[in-house]
Structures are given as structure tokens and as C-alpha cells.
N, C-alpha and C positions, 0 to 999 in steps of 0.2 A: 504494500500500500504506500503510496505516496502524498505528502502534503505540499503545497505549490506556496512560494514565500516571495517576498520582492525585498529585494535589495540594493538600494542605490540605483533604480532603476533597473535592475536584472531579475528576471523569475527564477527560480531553483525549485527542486523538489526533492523533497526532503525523503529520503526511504525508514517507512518505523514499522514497527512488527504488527503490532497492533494501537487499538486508540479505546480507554480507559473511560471512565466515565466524565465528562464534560462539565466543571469549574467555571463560573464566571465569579471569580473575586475581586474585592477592591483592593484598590491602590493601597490603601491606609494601612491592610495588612502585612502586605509583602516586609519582611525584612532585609536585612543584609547579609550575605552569605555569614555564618557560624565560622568563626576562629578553627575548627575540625573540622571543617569541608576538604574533602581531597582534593589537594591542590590543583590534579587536572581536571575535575569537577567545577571547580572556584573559577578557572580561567572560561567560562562559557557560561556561568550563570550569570543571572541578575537576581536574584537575594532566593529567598526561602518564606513559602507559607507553611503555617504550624499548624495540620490539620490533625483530628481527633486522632491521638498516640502517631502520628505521622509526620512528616515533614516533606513536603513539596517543592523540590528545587523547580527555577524555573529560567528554560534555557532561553537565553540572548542569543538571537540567529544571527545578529549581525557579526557578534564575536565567534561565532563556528563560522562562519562561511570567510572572514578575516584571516582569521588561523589556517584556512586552504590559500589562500592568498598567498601569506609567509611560505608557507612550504614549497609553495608549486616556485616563487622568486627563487629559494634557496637555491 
């Protein structure tokens, strides 16, 4: 399955295994990624919602599709 995203003017598509149950939360919740976030976790999130015994990272497309960027320059 694939999820279609725009970046900077560019479409991509995202490949993910499946898709979970659908979240609309507020801004106000969101936090900052946690001090023990895996560090290559931390480099592509944008903070953490703390759902019931859970925690919600929530990935920043524009820092995954950046980090292809870097690579593919290297």
C-alpha cells in the first residue's frame, strides 16, 4: 500500500505495511520527542503523542525524504 505526500512541490509515495486506526489530534498535545527516543527515531520525528499506556511518534516527511536527499548527494 502506498501513501502519496508533496514535498516542496514533489509527490512521493510512501510504501507502509498497513494503516492502523485513524487519529485526528491536536496540536496542543503533541510533545517533543522524549530524551530516550532512538536516536534514529529522533532524526525523523516531530515530537510524541501520549496515548492511553502508548506513545505515538509522529513522523516528519519532510525530514525522511531530506535524509534521501543527503544520501543519494553522498
Amino acid at each position: 500500500m502506498a501513501i502519496e505526500v508533496e514535498c516542496k512541490g514533489e509527490f512521493y509515495g510512501l510504501l507502509i505495511d498497513a494503516i492502523g486506526e485513524v487519529l485526528k489530534l491536536p496540536a496542543t498535545s503533541r510533545e517533543d520527542n522524549p530524551v530516550n527516543l532512538d536516536v534514529r527515531l529522533a532524526r525523523v520525528a516531530a515530537g510524541v503523542h501520549r496515548l492511553e499506556g502508548q506513545l505515538m511518534v509522529v513522523l516528519d516527511v519532510d525530514s525522511v525524504l531530506d535524509i534521501g536527499a543527503h544520501v543519494e548527494a553522498a
